[in-house]
C-alpha positions as a printed Julia matrix, in Angstrom:
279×3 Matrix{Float64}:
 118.77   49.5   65.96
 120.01   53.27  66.69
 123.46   54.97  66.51
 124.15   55.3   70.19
 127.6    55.77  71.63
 129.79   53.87  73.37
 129.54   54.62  77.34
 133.33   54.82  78.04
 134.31   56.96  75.2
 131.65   59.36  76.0
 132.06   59.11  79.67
 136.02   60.46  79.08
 134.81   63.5   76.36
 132.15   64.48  78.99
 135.0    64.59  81.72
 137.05   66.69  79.77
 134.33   68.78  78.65
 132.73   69.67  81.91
 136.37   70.6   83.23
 136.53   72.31  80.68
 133.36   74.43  81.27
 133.95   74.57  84.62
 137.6    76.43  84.16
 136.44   78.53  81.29
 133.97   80.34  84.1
 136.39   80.63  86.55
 139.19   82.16  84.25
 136.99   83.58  81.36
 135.89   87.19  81.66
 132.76   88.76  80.73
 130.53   87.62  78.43
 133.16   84.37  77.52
 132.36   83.33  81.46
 128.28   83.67  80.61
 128.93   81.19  77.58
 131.3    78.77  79.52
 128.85   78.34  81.86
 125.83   77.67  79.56
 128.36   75.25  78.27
 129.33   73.73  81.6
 125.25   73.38  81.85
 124.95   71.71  78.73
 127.3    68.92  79.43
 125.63   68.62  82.83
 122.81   67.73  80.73
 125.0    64.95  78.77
 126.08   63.27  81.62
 121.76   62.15  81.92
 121.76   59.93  78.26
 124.48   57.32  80.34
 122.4    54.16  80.52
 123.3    50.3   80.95
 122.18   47.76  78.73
 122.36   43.92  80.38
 123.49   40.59  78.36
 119.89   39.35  76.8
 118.71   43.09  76.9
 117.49   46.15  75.08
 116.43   49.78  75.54
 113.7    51.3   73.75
 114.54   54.67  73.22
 111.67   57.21  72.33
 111.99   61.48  71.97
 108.79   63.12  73.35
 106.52   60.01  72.54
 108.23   59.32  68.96
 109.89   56.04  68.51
 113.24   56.53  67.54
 114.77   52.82  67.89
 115.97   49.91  69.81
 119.55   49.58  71.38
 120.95   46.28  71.62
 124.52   46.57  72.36
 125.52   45.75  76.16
 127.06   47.59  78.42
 127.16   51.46  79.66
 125.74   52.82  76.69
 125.28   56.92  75.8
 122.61   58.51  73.48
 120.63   61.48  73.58
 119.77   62.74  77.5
 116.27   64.05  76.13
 115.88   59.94  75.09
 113.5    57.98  77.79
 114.94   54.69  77.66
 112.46   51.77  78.52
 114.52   48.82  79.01
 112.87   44.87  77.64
 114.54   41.4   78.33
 115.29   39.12  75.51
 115.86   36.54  77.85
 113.85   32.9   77.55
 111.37   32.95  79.78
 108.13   29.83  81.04
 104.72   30.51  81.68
 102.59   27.85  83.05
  98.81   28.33  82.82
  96.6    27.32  85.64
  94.46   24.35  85.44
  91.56   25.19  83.15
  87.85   23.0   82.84
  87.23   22.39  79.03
  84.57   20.61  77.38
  86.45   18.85  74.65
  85.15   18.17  71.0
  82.68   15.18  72.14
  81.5    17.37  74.93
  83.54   15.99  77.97
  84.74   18.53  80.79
  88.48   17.79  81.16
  91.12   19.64  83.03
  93.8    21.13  81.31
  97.32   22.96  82.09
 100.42   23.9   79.8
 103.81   25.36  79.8
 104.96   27.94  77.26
 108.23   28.83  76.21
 109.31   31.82  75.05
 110.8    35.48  74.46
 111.0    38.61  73.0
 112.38   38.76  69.65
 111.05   42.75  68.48
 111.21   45.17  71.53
 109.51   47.94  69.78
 106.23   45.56  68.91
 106.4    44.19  72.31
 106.41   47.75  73.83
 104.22   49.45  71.47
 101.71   47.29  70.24
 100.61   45.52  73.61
  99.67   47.52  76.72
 101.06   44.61  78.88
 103.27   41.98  76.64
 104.1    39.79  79.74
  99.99   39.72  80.64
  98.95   39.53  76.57
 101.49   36.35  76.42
  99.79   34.81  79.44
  96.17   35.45  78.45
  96.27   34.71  74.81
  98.72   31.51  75.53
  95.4    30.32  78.15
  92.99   31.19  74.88
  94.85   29.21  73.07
  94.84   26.44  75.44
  91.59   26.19  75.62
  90.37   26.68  71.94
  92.83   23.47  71.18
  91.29   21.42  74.1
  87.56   22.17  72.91
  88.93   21.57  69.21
  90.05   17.61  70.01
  88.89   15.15  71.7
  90.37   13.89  74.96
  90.69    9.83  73.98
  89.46    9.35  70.19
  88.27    5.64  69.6
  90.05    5.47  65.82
  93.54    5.54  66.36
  94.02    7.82  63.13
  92.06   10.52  64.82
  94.09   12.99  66.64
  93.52   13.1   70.65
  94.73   15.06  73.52
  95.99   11.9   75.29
  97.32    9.71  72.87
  98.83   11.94  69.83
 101.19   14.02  72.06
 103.52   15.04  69.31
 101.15   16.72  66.98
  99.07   18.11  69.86
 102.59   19.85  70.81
 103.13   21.35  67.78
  99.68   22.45  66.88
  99.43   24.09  70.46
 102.66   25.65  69.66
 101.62   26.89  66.05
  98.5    28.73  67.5
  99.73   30.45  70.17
 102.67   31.6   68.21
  99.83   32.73  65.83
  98.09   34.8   68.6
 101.54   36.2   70.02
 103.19   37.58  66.64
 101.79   40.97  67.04
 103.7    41.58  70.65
 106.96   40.48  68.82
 107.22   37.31  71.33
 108.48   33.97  69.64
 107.39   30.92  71.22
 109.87   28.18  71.42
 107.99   25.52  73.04
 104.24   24.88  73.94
 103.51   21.68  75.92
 100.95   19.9   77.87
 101.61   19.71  81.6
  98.64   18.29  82.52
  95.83   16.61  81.19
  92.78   14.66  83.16
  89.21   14.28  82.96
  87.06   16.53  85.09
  86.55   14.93  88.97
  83.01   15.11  88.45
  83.38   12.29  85.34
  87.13   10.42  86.01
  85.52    7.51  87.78
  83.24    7.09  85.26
  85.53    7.3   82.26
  87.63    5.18  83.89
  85.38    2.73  83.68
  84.84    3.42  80.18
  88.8     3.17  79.63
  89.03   -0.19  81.14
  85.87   -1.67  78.94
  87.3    -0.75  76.16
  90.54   -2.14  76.93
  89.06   -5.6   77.79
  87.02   -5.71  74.69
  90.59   -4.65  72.81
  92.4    -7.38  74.3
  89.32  -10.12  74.12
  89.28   -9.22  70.29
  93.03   -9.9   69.83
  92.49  -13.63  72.11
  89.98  -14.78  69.77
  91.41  -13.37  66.52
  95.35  -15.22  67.76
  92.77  -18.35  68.84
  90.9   -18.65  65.72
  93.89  -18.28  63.68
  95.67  -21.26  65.75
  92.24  -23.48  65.16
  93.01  -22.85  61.75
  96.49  -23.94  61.44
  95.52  -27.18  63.64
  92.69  -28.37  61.4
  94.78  -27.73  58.43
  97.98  -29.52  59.95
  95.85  -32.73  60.64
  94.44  -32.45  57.01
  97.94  -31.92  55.75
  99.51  -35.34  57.3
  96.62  -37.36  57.61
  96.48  -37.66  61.52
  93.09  -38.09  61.34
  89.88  -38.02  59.42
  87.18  -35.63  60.64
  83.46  -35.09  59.52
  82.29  -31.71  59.71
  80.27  -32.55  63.08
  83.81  -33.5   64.85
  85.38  -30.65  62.93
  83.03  -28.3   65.04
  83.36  -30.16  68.29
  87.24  -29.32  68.16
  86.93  -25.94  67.2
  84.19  -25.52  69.64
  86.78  -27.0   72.3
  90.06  -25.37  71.01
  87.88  -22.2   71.13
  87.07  -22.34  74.99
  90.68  -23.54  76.16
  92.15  -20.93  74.04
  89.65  -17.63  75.12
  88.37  -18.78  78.83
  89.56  -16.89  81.17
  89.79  -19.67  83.68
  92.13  -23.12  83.09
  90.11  -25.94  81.68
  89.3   -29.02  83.39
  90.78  -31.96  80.99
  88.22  -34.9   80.14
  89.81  -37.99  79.03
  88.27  -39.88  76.59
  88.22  -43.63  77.22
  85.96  -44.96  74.6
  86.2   -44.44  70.19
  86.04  -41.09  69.23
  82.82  -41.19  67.89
């Protein structure tokens, strides 16, 4: 922050000043005249440190190369004409990355895309530090990108393991921790880092498609035949319970071996009605 002046105040001193001057060298004589008019120069000078600082704005000031500091009030603003004032937005800004191929941690190309969110929050760093802060935000945000996509895998088989797809939450935030980790020397705060777009490569969707659809068959067939065996369970013990009827262990299968197929087929069974004794 630096002592500038307010524009206004400044612009009516500088008025008075330079008519001021400018009467002095008509009225003045001699050597009086020579002064008024290196004054009248002077605050010709002055009137060059006006400047105009915008809501969500600051000015970098800097005297022959040295940093002297960072203005952040708004409005027409006055400090030193031999200042050069470089002027950096504050305001919130997005950055969407472009569609990136990744191999992710088992080795699978996928295509990747994010949007960042963020701003300045230190105009000096973000001036001084950087060469380009607006490219050095864009570049290390796609670094980032990239390192997190290679670091996970795209559909992890445990559901405790973190994945791109499924754990969107912590992806967010870890994507959001190391870019803000890469971006703290350019004085740039990230407010929010998240994944616009996530697929597998062309060259391996169809096939990993295929994959995703196995899988969730064998998912689904495993919870049939768990739910199944668990209601051939509660049958045989009901019919032990009241005495329906007495089974030997070979009729014990049989039902349980028939419960089993109405219960997991995929296709309705064709009833058989038994005319005869049941054994």
């Amino acid at each position: 922050m630096i002592n500038s002046k307010g524009g206004f105040g400044m612009l009516g001193i500088l008025l008075l000043a330079q008519l001021a001057a400018l009467a002095g060298v008509v009225v003045l004589p001699g050597i009086l005249k020579v002064l008024a008019l290196v004054a009248a120069v002077v605050v010709f000078i002055c009137w060059f440190g006006f400047y105009m600082v915008h809501p969500n704005q600051s000015a970098v000031l800097q005297l022959f190369g040295r940093y002297v500091g960072t203005d952040l009030n708004n409005g027409l603003r006055w400090s030193n004409p031999l200042y050069s004032k470089q002027k950096v937005s504050l305001r919130v800004r997005n950055f969407e990355s472009s569609k990136m191929k990744v191999n992710d941690n088992a080795g699978n190309p996928v295509e990747i895309a994010a949007v960042v969110v963020w701003k300045v929050v230190d105009s000096a760093e973000a001036v001084f530090e950087v060469d380009n802060y607006e490219n050095f935000v864009n570049i290390q945000s796609e670094s980032a990108i990239r390192h997190l996509a290679s670091s996970y895998a795209y559909d992890a088989g445990n559901d405790q393991a973190i994945s791109l797809r499924s754990s969107t939450d912590e992806v967010t935030e870890l994507l959001k921790k190391e870019i803000q980790a890469r971006l703290n020397k350019a004085g740039v705060e990230v407010l929010e880092a998240r994944i616009s777009h996530l697929a597998y490569a062309p060259e391996i969707a169809s096939a990993m498609l295929q994959r995703q659809q196995a899988a969730a068959i064998v998912a689904a067939r495993q919870q049939i035949v768990e739910g199944a065996v668990g209601m051939v369970e509660t049958a045989l013990q009901r019919l032990s319970e009241r005495n329906v009827v007495e089974l030997d262990d070979e009729r014990k299968a049989a039902m349980v071996s028939n419960l089993l197929v109405v219960l997991c087929g995929d296709h309705h069974v064709q009833p058989v009605l038994n005319a005869g004794t049941l054994y």
